[in-house]
C-alpha positions in Angstrom: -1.2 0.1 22.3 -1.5 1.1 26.0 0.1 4.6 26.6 -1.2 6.7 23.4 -2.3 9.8 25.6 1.3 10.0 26.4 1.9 12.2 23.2 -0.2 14.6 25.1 2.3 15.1 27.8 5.8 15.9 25.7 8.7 14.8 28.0 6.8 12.0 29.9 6.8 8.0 28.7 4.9 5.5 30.1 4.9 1.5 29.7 6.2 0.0 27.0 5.2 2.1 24.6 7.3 5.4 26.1 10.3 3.0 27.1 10.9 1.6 23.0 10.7 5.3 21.7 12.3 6.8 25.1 15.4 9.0 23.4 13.9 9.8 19.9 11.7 11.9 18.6 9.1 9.7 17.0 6.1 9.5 19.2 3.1 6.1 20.4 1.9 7.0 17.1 4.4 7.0 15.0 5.6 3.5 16.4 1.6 2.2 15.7 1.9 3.1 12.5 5.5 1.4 11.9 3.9 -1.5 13.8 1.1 -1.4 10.7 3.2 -1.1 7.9 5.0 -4.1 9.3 1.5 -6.0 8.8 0.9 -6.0 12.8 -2.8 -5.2 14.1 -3.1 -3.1 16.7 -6.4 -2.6 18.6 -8.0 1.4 19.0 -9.7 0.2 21.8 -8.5 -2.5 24.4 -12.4 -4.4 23.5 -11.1 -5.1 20.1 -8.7 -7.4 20.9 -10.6 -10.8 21.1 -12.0 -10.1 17.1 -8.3 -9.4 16.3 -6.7 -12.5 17.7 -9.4 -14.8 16.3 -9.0 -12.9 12.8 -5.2 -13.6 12.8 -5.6 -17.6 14.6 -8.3 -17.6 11.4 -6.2 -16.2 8.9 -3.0 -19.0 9.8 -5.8 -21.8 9.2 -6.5 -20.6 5.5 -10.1 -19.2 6.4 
């Protein structure tokens, strides 16, 4: 989830992850952990995502 230092910086939103909580007061991390609960993965670091796809494209083929 691009944006996470955002939190740092009350007031401010940036990319998509400011403009889906822009107007509440939940924060980036609150909305990761919603998207977890909700059985999505979501990459710490922006060099996890390949593993994470091919987990998931492995996990629809029953392996």
């Amino acid at each position: 989830m691009a944006g996470r230092f955002m939190d740092e910086m009350p007031g401010m939103r940036f990319g998509h992850a400011g403009t889906i909580v822009e107007g509440k007061d939940d924060t980036t991390a609150d909305k990761i952990e919603r998207m977890r609960a909700a059985g999505i993965a979501v990459a710490e670091r922006i060099e996890e995502i390949p593993a994470l796809i091919k987990e998931r494209i492995l996990a629809t083929r029953g392996h």
